[in-house]
N, C-alpha and C positions, 0 to 999 in steps of 0.2 A: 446440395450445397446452397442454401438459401442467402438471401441475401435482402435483411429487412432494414427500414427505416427505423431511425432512434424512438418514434413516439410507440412505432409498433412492439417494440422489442421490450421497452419497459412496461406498457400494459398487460404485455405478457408474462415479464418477470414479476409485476404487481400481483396476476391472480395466481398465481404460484404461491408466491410468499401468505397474500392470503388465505390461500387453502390450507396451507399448514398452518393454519392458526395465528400468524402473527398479526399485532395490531395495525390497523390500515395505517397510520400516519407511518409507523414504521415498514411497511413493508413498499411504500411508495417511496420513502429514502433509501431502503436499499436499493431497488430496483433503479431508482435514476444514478444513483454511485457506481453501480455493476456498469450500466448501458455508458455513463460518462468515461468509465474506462474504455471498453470499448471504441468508442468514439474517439477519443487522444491517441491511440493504437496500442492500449495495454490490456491485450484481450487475453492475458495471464491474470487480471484483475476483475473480469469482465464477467459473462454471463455462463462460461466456462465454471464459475463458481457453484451455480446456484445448484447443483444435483449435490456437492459437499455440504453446503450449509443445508439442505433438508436432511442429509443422510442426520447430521450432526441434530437437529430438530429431532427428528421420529427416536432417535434414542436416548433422547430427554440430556444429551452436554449442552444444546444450545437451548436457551430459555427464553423465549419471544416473549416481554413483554415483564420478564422482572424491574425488581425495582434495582434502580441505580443510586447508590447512597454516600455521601460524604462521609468517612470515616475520623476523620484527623482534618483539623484546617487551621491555617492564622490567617493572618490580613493578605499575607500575597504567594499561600502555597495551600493546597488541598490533598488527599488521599482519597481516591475514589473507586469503591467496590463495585466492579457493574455486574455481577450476579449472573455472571455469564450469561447473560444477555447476545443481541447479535452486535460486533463490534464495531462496526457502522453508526449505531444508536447510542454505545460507549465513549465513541472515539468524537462524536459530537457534543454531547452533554459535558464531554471533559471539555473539549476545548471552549466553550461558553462559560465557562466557569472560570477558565485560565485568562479569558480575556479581561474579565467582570474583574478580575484576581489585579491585572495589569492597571487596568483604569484608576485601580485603588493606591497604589503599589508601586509603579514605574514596572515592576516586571511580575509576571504569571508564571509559577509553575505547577503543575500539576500529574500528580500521577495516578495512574489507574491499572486494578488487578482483576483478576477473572470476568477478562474481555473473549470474547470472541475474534474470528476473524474482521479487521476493521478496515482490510481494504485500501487503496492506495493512500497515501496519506498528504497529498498535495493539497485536498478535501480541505484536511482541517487546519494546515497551517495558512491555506488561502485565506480561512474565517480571521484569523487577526491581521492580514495583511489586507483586510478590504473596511477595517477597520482603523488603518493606519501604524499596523503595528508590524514589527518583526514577528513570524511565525515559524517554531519550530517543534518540530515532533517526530518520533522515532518509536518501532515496538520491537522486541524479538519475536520467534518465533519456533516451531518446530526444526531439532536442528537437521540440518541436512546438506552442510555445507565442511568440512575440513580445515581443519587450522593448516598456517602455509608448513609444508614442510609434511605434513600427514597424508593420513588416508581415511580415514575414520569420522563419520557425524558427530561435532561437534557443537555444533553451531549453527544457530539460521539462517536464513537471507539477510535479515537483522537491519531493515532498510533507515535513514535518514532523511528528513526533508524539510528544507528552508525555503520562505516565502517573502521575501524582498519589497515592500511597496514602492514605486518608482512615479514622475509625473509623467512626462511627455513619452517616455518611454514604456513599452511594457515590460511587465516586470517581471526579474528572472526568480525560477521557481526550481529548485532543485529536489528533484526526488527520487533516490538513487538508491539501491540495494548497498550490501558491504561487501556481498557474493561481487562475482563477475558476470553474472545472470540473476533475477530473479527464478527463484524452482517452478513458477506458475509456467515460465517462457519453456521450460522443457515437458509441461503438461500440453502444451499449444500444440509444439514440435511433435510429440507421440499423434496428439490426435492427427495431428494433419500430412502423418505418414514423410517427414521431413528430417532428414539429416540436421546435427547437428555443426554449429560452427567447428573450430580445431579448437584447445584449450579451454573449454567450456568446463566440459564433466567429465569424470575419472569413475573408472568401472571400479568394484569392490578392494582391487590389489594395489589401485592409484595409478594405475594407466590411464593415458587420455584416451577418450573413447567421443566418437560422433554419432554414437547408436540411441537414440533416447528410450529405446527399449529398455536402457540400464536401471531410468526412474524407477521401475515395478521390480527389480531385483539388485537392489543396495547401490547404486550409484550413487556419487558425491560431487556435488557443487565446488568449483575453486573460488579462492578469493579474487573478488577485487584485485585488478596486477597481475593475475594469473604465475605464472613461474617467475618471472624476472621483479616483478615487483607486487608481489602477492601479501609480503609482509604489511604494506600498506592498509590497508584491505582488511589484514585480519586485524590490527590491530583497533581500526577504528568497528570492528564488529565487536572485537572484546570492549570495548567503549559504550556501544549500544547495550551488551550483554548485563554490563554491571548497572548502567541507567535503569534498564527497562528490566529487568527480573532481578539484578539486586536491592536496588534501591523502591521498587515497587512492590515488595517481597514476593512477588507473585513464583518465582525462583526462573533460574536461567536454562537456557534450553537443553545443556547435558545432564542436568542433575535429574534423579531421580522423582524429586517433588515434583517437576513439569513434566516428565512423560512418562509420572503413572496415572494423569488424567486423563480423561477419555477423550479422545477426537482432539487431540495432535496440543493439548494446552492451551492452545488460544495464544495472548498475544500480552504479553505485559506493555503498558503505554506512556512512555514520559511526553509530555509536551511545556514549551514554553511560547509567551508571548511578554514581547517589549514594546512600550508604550516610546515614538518613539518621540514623542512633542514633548515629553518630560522629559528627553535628556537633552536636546537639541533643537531649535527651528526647522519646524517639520518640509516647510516649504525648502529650505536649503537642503535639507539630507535629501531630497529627493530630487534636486539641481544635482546632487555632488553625486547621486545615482545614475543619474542619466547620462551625465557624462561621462562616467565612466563604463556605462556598458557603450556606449555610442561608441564610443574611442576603442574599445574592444572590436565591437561587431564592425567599423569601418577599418579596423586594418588590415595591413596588405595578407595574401594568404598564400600557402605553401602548395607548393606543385600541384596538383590532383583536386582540390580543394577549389569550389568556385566562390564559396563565403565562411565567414564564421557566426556560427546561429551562436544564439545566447540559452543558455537550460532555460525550458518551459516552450521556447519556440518551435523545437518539432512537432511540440504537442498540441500545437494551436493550429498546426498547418493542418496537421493528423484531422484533426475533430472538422476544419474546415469542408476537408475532403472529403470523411464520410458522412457529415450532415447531406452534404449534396448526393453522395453516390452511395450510401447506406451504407450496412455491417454487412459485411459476409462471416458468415455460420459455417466451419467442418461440420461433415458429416457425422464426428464422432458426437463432438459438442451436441448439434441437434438432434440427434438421437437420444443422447440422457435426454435430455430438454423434453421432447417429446413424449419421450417414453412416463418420465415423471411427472407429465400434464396427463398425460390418459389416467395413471395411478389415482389422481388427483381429480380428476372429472372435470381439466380445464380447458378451457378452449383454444385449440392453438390455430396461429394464424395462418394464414393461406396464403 
């Protein structure tokens, strides 16, 4: 059960990526976006990934190093093909576009089809909010999650994320699955030999189950809400569904067209970004930000509770803590790891 520092772990995810052929600039972006999850404690997001994206590499669905092409654009929206490319390299490219989009514009949208996995997505709506903008972006995904009331995959994690620019304060960052778990948190769980929460995952019949052994034989995800307010949950995943795989034609995750691609469809990709000194005095929207998370985060708190953090702040504390104290590695996880650096003839760390 190892336990490496962030620069050690991404130069390791680096010659990996390498090896398999991808191009250095690209594979030194994924590797810091895998290790940066990691680091905020979303190691569902993390380095856990990377024996997937080679499997998905060596059988020619993922394309290290296609071209990523504008298909459709006006002045302040785009269509963008990324060639299944790795979605990391997609999910960046769009959003550089979306902002370029907004400068022009007052607002950016842009979507993108045969993406790859693209990875947490705090990433890229951070990119217009460190630009002054509202950042927002959403993908589906392979489904694997139940509409409320079911048993059945229908649906992916189908996550959502806003990026807020703020002055004095820092700024809240919302990046939230539609599930009531991300599915990566029950690849964690398996590996690391770990019971499940209660109302998490339902075995094949829609029983609750806390066994994450169900992952590997037809388990299902609940929404967002879980039983009493699950409806919630699903509805803004049907939200995300029709954004990112209707509207991006890339198609939506129970249909047919997305899962008779090879290695799970990849990730249809909406994103937007708002300019926000075109619609308002920049310096004031981010007074009238501040204050209002202030006045959040200082008020009084309920029983159990010693504060109230604002979204983005655990994950500042997270990255804080294991900058200092490193990443710890399961055993399962660094095993693929390892076993795929030997395949590879790469060097791994000691």
């Amino acid at each position: 059960m190892p336990t490496l520092n962030a620069d050690q772990l991404r130069a390791f995810s680096s010659r990996i990526f390498k090896a398999l052929n991808v191009p250095k600039e690209d594979a030194e972006l994924v590797s810091n976006l895998l290790v940066e999850a990691n680091l905020t404690g979303f190691d569902s997001h993390g380095v856990i990934r990377i024996p997937i994206y080679a499997r998905g590499i060596k059988m020619g669905a993922v394309k290290p190093g296609a071209d990523i092409k504008i298909i459709r654009e006006t002045p302040s929206t785009a269509v963008i093909d990324g060639g299944w490319n790795l979605g990391q390299v997609v999910a960046k490219y769009a959003m550089n576009v979306c902002i370029e989009k907004a400068r022009n514009s007052v607002i950016g949208l842009v979507t993108a089809k045969n993406s790859q996995h693209a990875g947490r997505l705090n990433t890229y709506a951070e990119m217009a909010m460190a630009q002054n903008m509202i950042g927002i972006a959403s993908v589906n995904s392979a489904s694997y999650v139940a509409p409320f009331g079911g048993k059945t995959k229908q649906l992916g994690t189908n996550p959502l994320c806003f990026a807020i620019p703020s002055g004095k304060e820092p700024p809240m960052i919302l990046d939230m699955a539609t599930s009531v778990w991300a599915r990566g948190k029950i690849m964690v769980h398996l590996a690391r030999g770990e019971e499940l929460p209660e109302e998490i995952f339902m075995d094949p019949d829609g029983n609750s189950t806390t066994d994450p052994s169900w992952y590997t034989k037809g388990g299902v995800l609940r929404n967002l809400g879980g039983e009493i307010a699950g409806y919630k949950g699903f509805g803004l995943s049907l939200l995300v569904e029709i954004l990112t795989g209707a509207l991006t034609e890339g198609g939506v995750s129970n249909s047919e067209e997305y899962r008779s691609r090879p290695f799970y469809g990849g990730n249809g990709i909406f994103m937007m970004a708002i300019d926000v000194a075109q619609i308002t005095e920049l310096d004031q929207f981010k007074k009238r930000v501040d204050n209002l998370l202030s006045s959040v985060k200082n008020s009084a708190t309920a029983p159990g509770y010693n504060e109230v953090l604002i979204p983005g702040e655990p994950e500042r504390r997270k990255k804080a803590k294991r900058l200092k104290e490193g990443i710890f590695i399961e055993d399962k996880t660094w095993g693929d790891l390892t076993s795929l650096a030997t395949e590879l003839n790469v060097k791994i760390p000691n």
